[in-house]
N, C-alpha and C positions, 0 to 999 in steps of 0.2 A: 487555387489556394492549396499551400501543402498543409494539412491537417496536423502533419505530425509537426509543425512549428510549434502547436501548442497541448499536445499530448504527452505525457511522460512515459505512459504505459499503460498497460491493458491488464483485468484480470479477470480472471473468471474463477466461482466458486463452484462449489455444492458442496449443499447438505445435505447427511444421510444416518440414517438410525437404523440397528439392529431390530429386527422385529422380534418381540419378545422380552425386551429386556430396556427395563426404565431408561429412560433418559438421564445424560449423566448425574444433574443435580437431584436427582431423583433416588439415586443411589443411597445406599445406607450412610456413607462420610463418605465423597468422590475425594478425599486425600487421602483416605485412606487403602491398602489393596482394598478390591473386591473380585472376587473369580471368573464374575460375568464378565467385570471392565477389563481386566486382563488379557480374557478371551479374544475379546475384541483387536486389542492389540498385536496380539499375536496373531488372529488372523489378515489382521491387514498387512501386518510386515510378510508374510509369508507369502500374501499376495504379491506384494511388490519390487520385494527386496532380493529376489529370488535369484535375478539378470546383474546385481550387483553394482547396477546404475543410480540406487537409493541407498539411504543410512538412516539410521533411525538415532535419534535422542530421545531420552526420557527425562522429562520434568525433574524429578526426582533424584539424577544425576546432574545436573545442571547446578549452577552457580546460581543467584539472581540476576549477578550484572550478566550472565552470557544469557538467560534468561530475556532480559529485557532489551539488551541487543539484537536478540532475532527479531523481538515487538519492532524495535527502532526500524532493523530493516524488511517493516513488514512478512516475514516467514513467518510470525505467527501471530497470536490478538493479543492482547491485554487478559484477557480470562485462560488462554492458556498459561501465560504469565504464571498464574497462581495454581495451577495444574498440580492434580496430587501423584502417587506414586504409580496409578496405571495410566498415567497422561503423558504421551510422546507426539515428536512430529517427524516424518521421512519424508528427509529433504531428495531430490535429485543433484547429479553431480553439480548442475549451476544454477541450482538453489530457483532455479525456474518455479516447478512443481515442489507444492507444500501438503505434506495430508496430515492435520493435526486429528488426535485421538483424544476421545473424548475430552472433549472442552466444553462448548454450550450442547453440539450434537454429539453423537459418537463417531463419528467421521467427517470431518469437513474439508474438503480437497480445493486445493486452489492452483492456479498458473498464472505467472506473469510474465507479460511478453511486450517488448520496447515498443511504444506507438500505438496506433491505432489497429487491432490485430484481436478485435472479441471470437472472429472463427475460429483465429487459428489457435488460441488459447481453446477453444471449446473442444477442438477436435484432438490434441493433446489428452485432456481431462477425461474427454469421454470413452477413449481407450482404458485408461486407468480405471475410470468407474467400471464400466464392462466385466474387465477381469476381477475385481473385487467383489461384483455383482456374481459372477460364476461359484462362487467359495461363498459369500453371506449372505441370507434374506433378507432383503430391505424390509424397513418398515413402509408400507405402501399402503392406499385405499383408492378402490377405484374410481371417487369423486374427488376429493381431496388428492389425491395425488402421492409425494412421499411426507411421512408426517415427521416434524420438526418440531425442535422443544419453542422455536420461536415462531407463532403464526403468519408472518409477513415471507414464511419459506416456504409454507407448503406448496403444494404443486409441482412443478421442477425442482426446487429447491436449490433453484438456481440464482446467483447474483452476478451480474456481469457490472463490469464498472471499470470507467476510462478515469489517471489521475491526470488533467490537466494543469497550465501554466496559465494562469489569466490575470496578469501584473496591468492590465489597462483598464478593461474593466474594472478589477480594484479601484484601481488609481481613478477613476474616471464616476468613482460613486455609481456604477450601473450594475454592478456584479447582483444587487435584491432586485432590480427587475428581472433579470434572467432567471435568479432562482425562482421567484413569483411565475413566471411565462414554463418553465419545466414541470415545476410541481402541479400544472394541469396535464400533463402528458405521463402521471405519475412516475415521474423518473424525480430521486433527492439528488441535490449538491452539498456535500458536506464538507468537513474540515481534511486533515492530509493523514489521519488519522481513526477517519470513519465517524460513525455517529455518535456526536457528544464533542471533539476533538476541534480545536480551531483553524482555520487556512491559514498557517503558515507560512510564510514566504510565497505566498500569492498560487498557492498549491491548492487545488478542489480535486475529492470524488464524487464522480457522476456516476449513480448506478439507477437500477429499477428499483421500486421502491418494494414491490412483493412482484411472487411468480404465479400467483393462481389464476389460474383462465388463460395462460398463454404459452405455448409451445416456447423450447429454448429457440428457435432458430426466429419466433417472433420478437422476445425481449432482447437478442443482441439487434435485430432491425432498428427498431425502436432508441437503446441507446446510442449505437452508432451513427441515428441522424439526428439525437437530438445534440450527439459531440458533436458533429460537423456543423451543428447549428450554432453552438457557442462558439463555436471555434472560429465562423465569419464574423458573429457579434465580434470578437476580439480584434479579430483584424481591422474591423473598422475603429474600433476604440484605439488602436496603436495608432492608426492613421490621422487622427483625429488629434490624442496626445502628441504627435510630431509636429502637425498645423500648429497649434495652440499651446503647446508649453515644453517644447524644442529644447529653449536653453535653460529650462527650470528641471529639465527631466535630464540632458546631458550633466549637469553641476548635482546630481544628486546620484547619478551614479557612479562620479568620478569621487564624490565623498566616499560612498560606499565601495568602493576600491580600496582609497587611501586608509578608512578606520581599520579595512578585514585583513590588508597586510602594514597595518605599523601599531596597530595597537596593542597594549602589554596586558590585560583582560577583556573577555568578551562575554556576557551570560548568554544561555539559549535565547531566548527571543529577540538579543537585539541581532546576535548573530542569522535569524531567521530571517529580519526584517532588511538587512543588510544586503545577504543573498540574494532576496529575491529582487533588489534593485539590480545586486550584478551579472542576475542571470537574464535579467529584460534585457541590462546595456549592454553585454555580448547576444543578444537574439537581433537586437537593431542594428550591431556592427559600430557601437558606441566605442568598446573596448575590445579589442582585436583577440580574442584568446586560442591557443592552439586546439581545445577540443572543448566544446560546449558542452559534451554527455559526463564531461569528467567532475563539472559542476556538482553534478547530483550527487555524486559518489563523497565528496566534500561533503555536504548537507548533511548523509549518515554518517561519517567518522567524524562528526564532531558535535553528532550526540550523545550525550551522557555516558550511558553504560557502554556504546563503542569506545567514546574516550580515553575512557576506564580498562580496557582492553588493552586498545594501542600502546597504553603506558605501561601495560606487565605491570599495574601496582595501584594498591588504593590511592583514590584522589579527593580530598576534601572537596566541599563545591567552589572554596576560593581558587583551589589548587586547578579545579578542571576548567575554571574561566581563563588560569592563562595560561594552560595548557592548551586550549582550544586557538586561545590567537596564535601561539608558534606552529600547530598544525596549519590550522588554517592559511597562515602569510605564506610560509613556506609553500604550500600547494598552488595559489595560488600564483606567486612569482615563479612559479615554474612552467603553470600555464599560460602564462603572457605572453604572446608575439611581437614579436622586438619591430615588423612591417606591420 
């Protein structure tokens, strides 16, 4: 079984806090400067940005919509979102590694890497950490581990977490027993969006649910085989969907072709739900498309605040529904294989 048939990507975080110095919401007004939170920033950029391979945004210079376009394309959370004037993130040149500044911690570092690949995200990140760790003292306890403004971090302060494709299971009503059967391995399934956020387009992340009591090199064990454990449940469930509703499942992904390139509006969720039919019926070879990874890349450019983007111009939300179908069709008939 190749694993990565139903893996989008891999990431790995950490959190980490200045020892010394509150926690950001803990701050006198975290939108407003503060000299500490500042600090912080500047020491991390110095740390990293040094080799010229990183860039730094500040909150504060930002737009909302370019704001919430990095949210969209996961570079940053929803709470940095709203990030005040000593709140930035430094990106790498391919937006791989993300280190936002004070947001819920004062450091939270992350890596995403195509597939199934929690090492090789970790051993990225943990070079980064290292050199950051040489220039600032972590907030650390020798039981507890590094302490974080959320208790589900302490200890490594680490969250590893694969976004999977699991459109059969969906489809197959089985997707709450698997979350039921992981939640005893305390590893969550959540939406595509994190905790609180809905599975979208048949999109889940898998991560551990806290890091105390367990070394990093034991919580990526642990995730990574309980993704290769859903990732066989899936297979069987496609297998299964093929036997049993073959011509209900081809006629429902050839709709969902037909509405994403001819329709004259589209809103976010139906376009979500759409997707994720046509990204099953090119994984089964339903509909022939020239590059399946180019799929995803569609999925961001035709949310919201990227839309908004793309058009160099404000878009009402009637305006960006059918904005989105002439993105969308377009992209798509270009990804079609004529064989």
């Amino acid at each position: 079984m190749d694993v990565n048939k139903y893996v989008i990507s891999s990431r790995i975080r950490l959190a980490r806090n200045v020892s010394g110095i509150p926690f950001p919401r803990k701050l006198n007004d975290e939108r407003a400067y503060d000299e500490r939170a500042y600090t912080v920033m500047k020491d991390v950029y110095d740390c990293v940005c040094s080799s010229g391979r990183f860039r730094i945004h500040k909150m504060s210079a930002l737009s909302e919509v370019k704001r919430t376009a990095m949210m969209e394309r996961h570079l940053i959370s929803g709470d940095l979102v709203k990030g005040g004037e000593c709140s930035a993130v430094i990106l790498s040149e391919d937006d791989a590694v993300s280190i936002m500044i004070n947001e819920e911690d004062h450091i939270r570092a992350q890596c995403i890497i195509s597939g199934l690949a929690l090492t090789e995200g970790y051993k990225i990140l943990n070079e980064i950490d290292d050199a950051i760790a040489d220039r600032i003292k972590y907030a650390f306890d020798g039981e507890l581990g590094y302490l974080t403004a959320c208790p589900t971090n302490l200890g490594t302060g680490m969250r590893a977490s694969a976004m999977m494709f699991l459109p059969a299971l969906t489809l197959n009503q089985y997707i709450m027993s698997v979350v039921n059967q992981v939640n005893l391995r305390n590893i969550a399934v959540r939406g595509v969006y994190g905790e609180g956020s809905g599975a979208e387009g048949f999109m889940y992340q898998v991560s551990n649910r806290c890091s105390l009591g367990a070394t990093e090199e034991e919580i990526i064990a642990a995730v990574s085989e309980t993704v290769r454990d859903i990732a066989a449940s899936e297979e069987k469930a496609v297998e299964q969907l093929l036997k049993t509703r073959k011509a209900e499942l081809t006629d429902s992904v050839y709709r969902a072709y037909g509405l994403l390139t001819n329709s004259y509006k589209m809103d976010s969720k139906e376009f979500m739900n759409l997707m994720g039919q046509m990204k099953l019926g090119a994984s089964l070879g339903i509909i022939k498309i020239k590059d399946k990874a180019a799929l995803d890349e569609i999925i961001i450019k035709a949310q919201p605040a990227n839309l908004i983007l793309l058009a160099d111009r404000e878009l009402t939300a009637a305006e960006r529904d059918i904005f989105r179908s002439e993105v969308v069709g377009k992209e798509l008939l270009a990804l079609k294989a004529t064989k």
